[in-house]
N, C-alpha and C positions, 0 to 999 in steps of 0.2 A: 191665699197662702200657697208658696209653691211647692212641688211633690216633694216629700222626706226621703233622708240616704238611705239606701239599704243595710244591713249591719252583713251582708256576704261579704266575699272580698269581689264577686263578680258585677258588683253593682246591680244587681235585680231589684225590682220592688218589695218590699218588705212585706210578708204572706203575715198576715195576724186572724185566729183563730178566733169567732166569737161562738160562748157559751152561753145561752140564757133559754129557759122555758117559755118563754113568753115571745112570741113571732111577733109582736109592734117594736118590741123592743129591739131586737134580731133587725128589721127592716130600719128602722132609726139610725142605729149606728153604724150599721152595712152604708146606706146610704155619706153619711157624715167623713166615715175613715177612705172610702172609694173615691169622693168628690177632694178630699187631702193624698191621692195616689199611693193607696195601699192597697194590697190584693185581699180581698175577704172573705174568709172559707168560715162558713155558719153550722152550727150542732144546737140542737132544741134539746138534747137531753146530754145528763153526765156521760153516760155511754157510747152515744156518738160521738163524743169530743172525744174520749181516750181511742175508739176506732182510728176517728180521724189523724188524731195527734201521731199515734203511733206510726202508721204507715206513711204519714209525709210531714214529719216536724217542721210546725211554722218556727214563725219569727219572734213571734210574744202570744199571746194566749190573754183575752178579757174573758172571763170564769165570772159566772153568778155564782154565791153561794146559795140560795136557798132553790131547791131543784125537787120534783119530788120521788125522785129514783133513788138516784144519785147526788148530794151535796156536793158542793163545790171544793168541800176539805177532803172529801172524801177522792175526788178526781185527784185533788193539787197533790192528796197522797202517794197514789197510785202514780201517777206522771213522774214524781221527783224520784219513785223507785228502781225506775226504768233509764237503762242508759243512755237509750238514742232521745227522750224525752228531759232525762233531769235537770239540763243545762239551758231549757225553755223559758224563758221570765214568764212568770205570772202576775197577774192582776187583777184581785178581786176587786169585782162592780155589783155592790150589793145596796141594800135599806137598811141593812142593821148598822149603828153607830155605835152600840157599845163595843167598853174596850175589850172588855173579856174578850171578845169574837176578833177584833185587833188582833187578840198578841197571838190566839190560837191560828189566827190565818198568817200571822207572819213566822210559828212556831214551824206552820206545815210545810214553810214553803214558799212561798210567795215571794216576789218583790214589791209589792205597791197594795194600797188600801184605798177605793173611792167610793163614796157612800152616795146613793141615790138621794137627791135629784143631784146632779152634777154639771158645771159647767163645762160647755164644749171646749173653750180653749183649754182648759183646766186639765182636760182629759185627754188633750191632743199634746200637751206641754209634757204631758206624766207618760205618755205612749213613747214621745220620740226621746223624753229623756232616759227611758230603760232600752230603747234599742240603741241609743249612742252608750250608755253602759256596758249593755252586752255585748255592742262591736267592740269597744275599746277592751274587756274584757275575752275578747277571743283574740282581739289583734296581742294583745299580752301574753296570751298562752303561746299564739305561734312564736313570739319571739323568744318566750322562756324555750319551747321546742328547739329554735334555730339555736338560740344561745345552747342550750346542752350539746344540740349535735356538735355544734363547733367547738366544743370544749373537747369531747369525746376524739371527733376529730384532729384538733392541736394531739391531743394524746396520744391519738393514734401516728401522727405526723411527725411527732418529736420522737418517738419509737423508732418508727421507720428511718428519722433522719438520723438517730446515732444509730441505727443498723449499719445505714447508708454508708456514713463515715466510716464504719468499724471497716466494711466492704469495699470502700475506695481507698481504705489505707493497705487493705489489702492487697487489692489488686495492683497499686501503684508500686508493691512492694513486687510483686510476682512480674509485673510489666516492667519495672524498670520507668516508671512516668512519674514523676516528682511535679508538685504543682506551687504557684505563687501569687500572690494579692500582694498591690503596691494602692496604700491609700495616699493620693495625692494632697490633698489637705491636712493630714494628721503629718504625711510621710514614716506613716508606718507601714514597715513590710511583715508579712507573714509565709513561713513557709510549713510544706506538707513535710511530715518523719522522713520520707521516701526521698525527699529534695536536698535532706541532710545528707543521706547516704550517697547520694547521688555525687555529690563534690566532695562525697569522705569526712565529713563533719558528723560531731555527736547533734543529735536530735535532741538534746536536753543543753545544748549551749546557745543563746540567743542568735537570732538572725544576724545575715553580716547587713552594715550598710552598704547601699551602693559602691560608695571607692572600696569597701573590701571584696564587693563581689564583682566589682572590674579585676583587681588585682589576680584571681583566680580564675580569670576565661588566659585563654593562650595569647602571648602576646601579641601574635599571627593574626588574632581574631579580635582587639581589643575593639579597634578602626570599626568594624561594621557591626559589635555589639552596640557604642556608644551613636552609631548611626543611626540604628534600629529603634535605641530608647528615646531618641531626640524627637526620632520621626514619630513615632505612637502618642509623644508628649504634646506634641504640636497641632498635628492634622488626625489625630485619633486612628489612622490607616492600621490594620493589624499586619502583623510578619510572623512570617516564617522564614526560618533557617538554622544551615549546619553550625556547628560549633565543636571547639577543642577547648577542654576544661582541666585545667593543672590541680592535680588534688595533691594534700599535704605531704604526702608520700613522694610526690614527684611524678607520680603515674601518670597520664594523660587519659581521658575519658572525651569518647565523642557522643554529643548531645544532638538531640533537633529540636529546637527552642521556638515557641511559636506564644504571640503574644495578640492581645487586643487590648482595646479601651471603652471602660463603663462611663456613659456619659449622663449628666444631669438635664433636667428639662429645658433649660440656658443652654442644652448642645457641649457644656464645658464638658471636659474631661477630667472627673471627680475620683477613677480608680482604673489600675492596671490589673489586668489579670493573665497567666501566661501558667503554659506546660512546658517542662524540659523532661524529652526523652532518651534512655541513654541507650545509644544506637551504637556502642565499641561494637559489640560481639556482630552485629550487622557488618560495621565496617569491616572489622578484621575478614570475614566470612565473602563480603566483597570484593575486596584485594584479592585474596584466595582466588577467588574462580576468573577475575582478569588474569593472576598469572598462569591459572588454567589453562583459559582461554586462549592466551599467547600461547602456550605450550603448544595448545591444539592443534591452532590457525601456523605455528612455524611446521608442526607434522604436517601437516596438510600440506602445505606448499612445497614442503619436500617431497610428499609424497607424492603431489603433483608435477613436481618439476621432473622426478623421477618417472614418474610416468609419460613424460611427455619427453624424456631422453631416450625413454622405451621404445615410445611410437615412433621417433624420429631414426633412431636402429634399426626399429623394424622396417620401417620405410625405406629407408638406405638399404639394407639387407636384400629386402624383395627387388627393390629397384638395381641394384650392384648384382641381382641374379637375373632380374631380367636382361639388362644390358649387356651383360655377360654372355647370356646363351645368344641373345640375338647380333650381337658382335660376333659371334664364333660362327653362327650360321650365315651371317651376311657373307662374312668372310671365305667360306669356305662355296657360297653359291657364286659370289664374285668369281672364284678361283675356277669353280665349273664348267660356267658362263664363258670367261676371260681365254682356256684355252682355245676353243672348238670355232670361238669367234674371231677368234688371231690366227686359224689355219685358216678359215672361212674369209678372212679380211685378208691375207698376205696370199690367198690360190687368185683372188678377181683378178691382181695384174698379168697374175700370169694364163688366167683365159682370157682378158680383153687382146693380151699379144698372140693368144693361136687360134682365136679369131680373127682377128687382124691377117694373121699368117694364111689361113683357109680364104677370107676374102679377097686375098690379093690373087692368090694362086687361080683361084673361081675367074676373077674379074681378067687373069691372065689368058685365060682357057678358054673363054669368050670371045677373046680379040683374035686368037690363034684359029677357033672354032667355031666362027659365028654362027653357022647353020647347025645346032646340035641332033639329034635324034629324036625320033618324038617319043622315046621311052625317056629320053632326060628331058626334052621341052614338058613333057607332062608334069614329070614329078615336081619341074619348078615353077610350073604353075600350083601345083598340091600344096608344096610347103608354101608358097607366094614371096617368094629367097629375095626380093627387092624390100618387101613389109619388114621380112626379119632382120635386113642387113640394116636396116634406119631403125628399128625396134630395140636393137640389141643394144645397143650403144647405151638409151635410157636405160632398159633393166639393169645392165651392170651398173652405171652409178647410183640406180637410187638402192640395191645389193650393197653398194659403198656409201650409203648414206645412214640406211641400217643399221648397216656393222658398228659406224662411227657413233649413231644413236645406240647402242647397247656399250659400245666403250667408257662411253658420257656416262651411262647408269651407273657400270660398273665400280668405274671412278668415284662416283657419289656417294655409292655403299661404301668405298673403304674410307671414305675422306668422314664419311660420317660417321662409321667406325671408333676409326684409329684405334687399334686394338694396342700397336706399337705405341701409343703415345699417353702414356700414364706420368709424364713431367711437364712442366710449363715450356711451354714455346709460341714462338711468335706467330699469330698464323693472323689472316684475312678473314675479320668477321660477312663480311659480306659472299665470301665463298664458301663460309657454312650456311648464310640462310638461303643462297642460291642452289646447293646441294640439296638440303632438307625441302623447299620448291617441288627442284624437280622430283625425289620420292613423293611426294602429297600432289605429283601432277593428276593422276588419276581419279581423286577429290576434287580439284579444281574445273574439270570437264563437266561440259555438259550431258545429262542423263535423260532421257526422252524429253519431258518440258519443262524439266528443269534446267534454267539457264546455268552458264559458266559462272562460275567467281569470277571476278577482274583481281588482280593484283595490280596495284600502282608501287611502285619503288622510287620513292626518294631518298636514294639515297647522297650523303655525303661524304666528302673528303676524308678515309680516315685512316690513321697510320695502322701498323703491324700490331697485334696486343699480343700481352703475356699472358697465356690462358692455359686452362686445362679444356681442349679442342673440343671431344670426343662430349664432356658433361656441359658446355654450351651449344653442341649440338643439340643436346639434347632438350636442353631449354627450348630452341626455335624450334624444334618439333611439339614441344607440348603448348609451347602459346599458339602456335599454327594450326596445329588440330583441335585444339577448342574455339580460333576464332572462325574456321569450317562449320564446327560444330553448331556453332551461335547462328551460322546462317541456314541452317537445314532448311528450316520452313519461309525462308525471308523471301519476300517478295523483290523484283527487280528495283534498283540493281544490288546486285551479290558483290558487295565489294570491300577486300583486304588494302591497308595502307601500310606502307614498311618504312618508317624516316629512321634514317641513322642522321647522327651531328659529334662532333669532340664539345666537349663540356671546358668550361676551363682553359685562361691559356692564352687568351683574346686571338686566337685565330679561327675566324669566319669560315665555316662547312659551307659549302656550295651545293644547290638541290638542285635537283634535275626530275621531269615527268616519265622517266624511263617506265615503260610496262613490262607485263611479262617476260616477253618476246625478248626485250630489250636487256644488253649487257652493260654497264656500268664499270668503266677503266677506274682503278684503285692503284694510287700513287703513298708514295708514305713519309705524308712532311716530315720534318724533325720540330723536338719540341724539345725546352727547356728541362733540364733534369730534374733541378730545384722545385718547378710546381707543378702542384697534382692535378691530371688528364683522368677525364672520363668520357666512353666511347657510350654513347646514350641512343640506345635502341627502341624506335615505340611502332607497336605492332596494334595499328587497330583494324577494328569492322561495324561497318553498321546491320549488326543484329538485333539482340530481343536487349541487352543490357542488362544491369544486378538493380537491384537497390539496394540501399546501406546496410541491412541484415546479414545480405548475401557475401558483400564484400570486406564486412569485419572477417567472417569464416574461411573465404576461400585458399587461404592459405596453410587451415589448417589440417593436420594430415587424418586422410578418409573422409573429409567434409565432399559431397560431392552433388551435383541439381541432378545428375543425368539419373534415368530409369536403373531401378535393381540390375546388375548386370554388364550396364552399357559404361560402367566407370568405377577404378578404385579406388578414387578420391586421392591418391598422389601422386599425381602430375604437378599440380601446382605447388605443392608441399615440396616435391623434388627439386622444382625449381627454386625454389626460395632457399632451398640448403645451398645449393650451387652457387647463388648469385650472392647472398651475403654469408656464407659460413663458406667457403673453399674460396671466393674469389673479392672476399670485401666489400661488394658493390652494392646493389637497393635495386627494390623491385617493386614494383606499386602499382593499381588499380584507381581507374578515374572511369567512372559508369554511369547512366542514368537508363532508367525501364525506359522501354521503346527509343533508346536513343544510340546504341551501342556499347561496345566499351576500347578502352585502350589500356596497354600494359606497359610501361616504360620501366627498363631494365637497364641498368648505368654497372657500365663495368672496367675499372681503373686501369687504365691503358698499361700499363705495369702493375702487375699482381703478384702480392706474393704468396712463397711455397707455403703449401699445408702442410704443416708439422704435427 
C-alpha cells in the first residue's frame, strides 16, 4: 500500500499518536502504521499521551481505553477540553464490545470505535478515512474563514466604493473633470453629474446620444471630434485633445477630452471610456499672459531700441567731440607748422642765390689772386671751401625736400580734417586713403625686428563721389588702424591690401600692383545718371582673423577684443553709422582665424544729404 495524504495543507506525513499500556501492543502497531508512512509518536500511559498531545498535536490519536492510571475516557475528556487538542480525531482501540462503553466513548468525544482483535486493513481503512475527514473538515473551515473574510471584505469595498464615488463626484465637481462610459454592444452611454454641468445640462436629464453630443462640440471642432471617435472605434488608439463646447446658453467652454478603449479577450473593442476637462478659466488665463507677454516683449524692444538710439548718440556724441577737438588741433598745429616752414621753404632760394653770389665772387678772387696769403691759404684749407662748395648744393635741396615733406603732412592734416567741409562734395576717395597712409606712416615702419607692413594698392578707375569727406576719412583711419592692429604680433610678411573697383554700370575698373611708394593717376569717367554706381573699397590684411562670434559683434558699439584700455569699442560702430546711416552704402566683414580678414565698404558714387 502506498504512503497516506497528510490532512496539513503542507503535505507532511501524518503524525498519529498511539496510546496503550501494553509495549507488544505499542510495538505491533508502531510497526504496521510506519511500514504504511506514518509518523508514530508512542505513550504507555494516560498521562503521557495528554503531555504528549498537548505540546505537539498529532494528526489522529489511537487511545486504549482500559489504562490503569488514566482511562481512555478520561484522556478523550481532558483532550476535547483543551483548544489546541479538541479538534484531534480520536479512536478508541479497546476489548470491550459492549454498547454501553459505545455510546459513552462516542459521548466523550471520539470519532471511531475498534474492538480488539481487529483487522489490519480494517484499522488502516478507519485511520485514513478520519484523516480524509478531518482534512476535508479543516479544508471547510478555511474556506468558511475565506468566505467571511470576503464577504467582510466586499462590505468593506462596497463602503469604500460609494465613499469613492461620493469623493470623485466631488472632486470632479471642485476640478471641473466630468467623466464617460460608451458601452459598445449595448451603445449605452453613461455620464458623471459633473459632465452634465460641464456642457450646462441638468444632471437628472438623460444622456444625450452621439448626434446630440456632436451637435454640441463647436462646429470648428466637429471634423476632429468625429476623427477621434472613428479612430478609438477602430484601432482602440486612445486621444487626447483640445475642444470648444457650445452649451445651451450659447457660452463657449474649452475642454481637453481624452479617451481610451476597454477591450475584450478577442482584442475587440467592447467599451469606451473618456475624461473631459473644462480648461476655460485655463484658456482665458492663457491668452492673458500672451497678451502679456506681447505687451512685455514690444516694451523690451522698445526699450531696447531705445537703448541702442542711446548708445548710438552717445557714440556719435563722443566721437563728433573727438573729432572735433582733434580737427581743431590738427588745424591749428597745420597753421603752426605751415607758417615758419613757408619762411623756411621761400628763405632756401634766396640763400642758394647768395651763395651762388659768395661763390662766384670767391672763384673770381682766385683768378685775380691766385697766390693768396697763408693766413687765407690756411683757413681754406680749415674750412676745406672745395668740400663745401660741392656739399652745399646737396644740403640746400634735400632742406628743400624736407620742407616739401612737411608741406605734404601738413596738407594731409587738413585734407583729413576738413574742418570747412560739413556738406557733400565731390572729392577723390583715393586721396583720402592716401592721406590717412601717410598719417599711419609711422605705424607702417619698421621698429628694431620688427619688420615694415607692405601696402599693396590696387587700386581702380574711379570717378569723383558725393561724400561727406572729413567722416569717410575717418572711416579709412579706423579700418587701417585696426588692420595695423591685427598685425602687431604677425609674423613675415606684414601685409595690408587696398582694391578699389565702381560696382554697377558695366564699366570695367582697371588694377594695377602699385605699392606704397607708388601714386596711382585718377581720372573721372562719366557714368549714366539713370543707374546706380557704387565705389567699393576693400581693405584687407593677413592677420590673426575673427571667428563668427566675433564678427556678428564687431559692429556693435563698445564691443571691443583689444586689452582694457587699449580700445573704446567705437571705431567700427562709427563707421557703420557713417557708411550706411549718413551715406547709404554697406559695410561688411568676411574673416577666418589664422587666416585674416577683409572689410568691404560700398559707397554710392552719388549720396544723398542727411536730413
Amino acid at each position: 500500500m502506498g504512503k497516506k495524504t497528510s490532512i496539513t495543507s503542507n503535505n507532511k506525513e501524518p503524525r498519529i499518536l498511539l496510546v496503550d499500556d501494553k509495549p507488544t501492543n505499542l510495538r505491533f502497531l508502531s510497526q504496521i502504521l510506519i511500514e504504511r508512512g506514518y509518523k508514530v509518536q508512542r505513550a504507555i500511559s494516560g498521562q503521557l499521551a495528554l503531555n504528549a498531545a498537548i505540546a505537539s498535536p498529532p494528526d489522529l490519536i489511537l487511545l486504549d481505553i482500559i489504562m490503569p492510571d488514566m482511562d481512555g475516557n478520561e484522556v478523550c475528556r481532558r483532550l476535547k477540553s483543551r483548544d489546541e487538542t479538541k479538534e484531534v480525531p480520536i479512536i478508541f482501540l479497546t476489548a470491550l464490545n459492549e454498547t454501553v462503553e459505545k455510546v459513552k466513548a462516542f459521548k466523550g468525544g471520539c470519532v471511531d470505535y475498534i474492538t480488539k482483535p481487529f483487522q489490519v486493513e480494517e484499522l488502516l481503512a478507519r485511520i485514513e478515512n478520519q484523516l480524509t475527514i478531518q482534512r476535508l473538515s479543516q479544508q471547510l473551515k478555511q474556506q468558511n474563514s475565506r468566505l467571511q473574510q470576503e464577504i467582510s471584505d466586499r462590505k468593506r469595498a462596497d463602503e469604500k466604493l460609494r465613499r469613492s464615488e461620493a469623493n470623485l463626484a466631488t472632486a470632479q465637481r471642485v476640478a471641473h473633470v466630468g467623466s464617460w462610459e460608451f458601452d459598445v454592444i449595448t451603445q449605452k452611454i453613461t455620464w458623471s453629474e459633473e459632465l452634465f454641468r460641464i456642457f450646462g445640462l441638468d444632471p437628472r436629464d438623460p444622456e444625450p446620444n452621439h448626434a446630440q453630443l456632436l451637435k454640441k462640440v463647436h462646429h470648428d471642432d466637429r471634423a476632429l471630434w468625429k476623427k477621434l471617435i472613428e479612430q478609438v472605434l477602430k484601432s482602440g488608439k486612445s486621444y487626447e485633445s483640445d475642444f470648444r463646447l457650445v452649451r445651451p446658453d450659447c457660452s463657449i467652454r474649452y475642454v481637453e477630452a481624452r479617451g481610451k478603449a476597454i477591450f475584450n479577450e478577442q482584442g475587440q473593442v467592447i467599451r469606451l471610456f473618456g475624461t473631459i476637462l473644462d480648461i476655460t478659466e485655463r484658456k482665458l488665463v492663457e491668452k492673458a499672459l500672451r497678451e502679456s507677454e506681447a505687451r512685455k516683449q514690444e516694451k523690451a524692444r522698445e526699450v531696447e531700441l531705445t537703448l541702442s538710439q542711446l548708445k548710438r548718440t552717445q557714440a556719435q556724441l563722443i566721437q563728433a567731440e573727438k573729432m572735433s577737438s582733434l580737427g581743431q588741433m590738427v588745424a591749428g598745429v597745420a597753421h603752426e607748422i605751415n607758417n615758419p616752414v613757408s619762411f623756411i621753404y621761400g628763405n632756401l632760394h634766396v640763400a642758394r642765390e647768395y651763395f651762388q653770389d659768395l661763390s662766384r665772387l670767391i672763384e673770381i678772387y682766385q683768378q685775380t689772386y691766385p697766390n693768396p696769403t697763408p693766413e687765407i691759404q690756411q683757413i681754406i684749407q680749415e674750412i676745406d671751401w672745395f668740400f663745401l662748395v660741392n656739399d652745399w648744393q646737396k644740403l640746400v635741396n634735400s632742406m628743400e625736400v624736407g620742407a616739401e615733406r612737411i608741406h605734404q603732412i601738413v596738407r594731409s592734416l587738413r585734407l583729413f580734417s576738413r574742418l570747412d567741409e560739413s556738406e557733400l562734395k565731390s572729392v577723390d576717395i583715393h586721396e583720402g586713403i592716401d592721406n590717412t597712409l601717410l598719417l599711419l606712416q609711422h605705424r607702417l615702419r619698421s621698429k628694431g625686428d620688427t619688420p615694415e607692413i607692405e601696402v599693396i594698392k590696387n587700386y581702380g578707375q574711379l570717378p569723383l563721389i558725393t561724400c561727406y569727406a572729413s567722416q569717410l576719412n575717418q572711416v579709412f583711419m579706423n579700418l587701417l588702424s585696426n588692420a595695423i592692429d591685427a598685425l602687431e604680433n604677425q609674423a613675415v610678411p606684414r601685409r595690408i591690401t587696398i582694391f578699389t573697383q565702381v560696382r554697377d554700370g558695366g564699366w570695367e575698373p582697371q588694377k594695377s600692383g602699385d605699392k606704397t611708394e607708388q601714386k596711382t593717376s585718377i581720372q573721372s569717367p562719366s557714368f549714366p545718371e539713370e543707374i546706380p554706381h557704387f565705389v567699393v573699397i576693400r581693405i584687407a590684411d593677413n592677420g590673426t582673423g575673427m571667428n563668427q562670434k566675433v564678427q556678428h559683434q564687431i559692429f556693435d558699439p563698445f564691443f571691443t577684443t583689444k586689452p582694457v584700455g587699449s580700445g573704446t569699442g567705437l571705431g567700427l560702430a562709427i563707421s557703420y553709422q557713417i557708411v550706411v546711416e549718413k551715406h547709404q552704402g554697406h559695410i561688411s566683414c568676411i574673416s577666418t582665424p589664422g587666416q585674416g580678414a577683409e572689410f568691404i565698404v560700398e559707397i554710392p558714387v552719388r549720396a544723398k544729404a542727411d536730413h
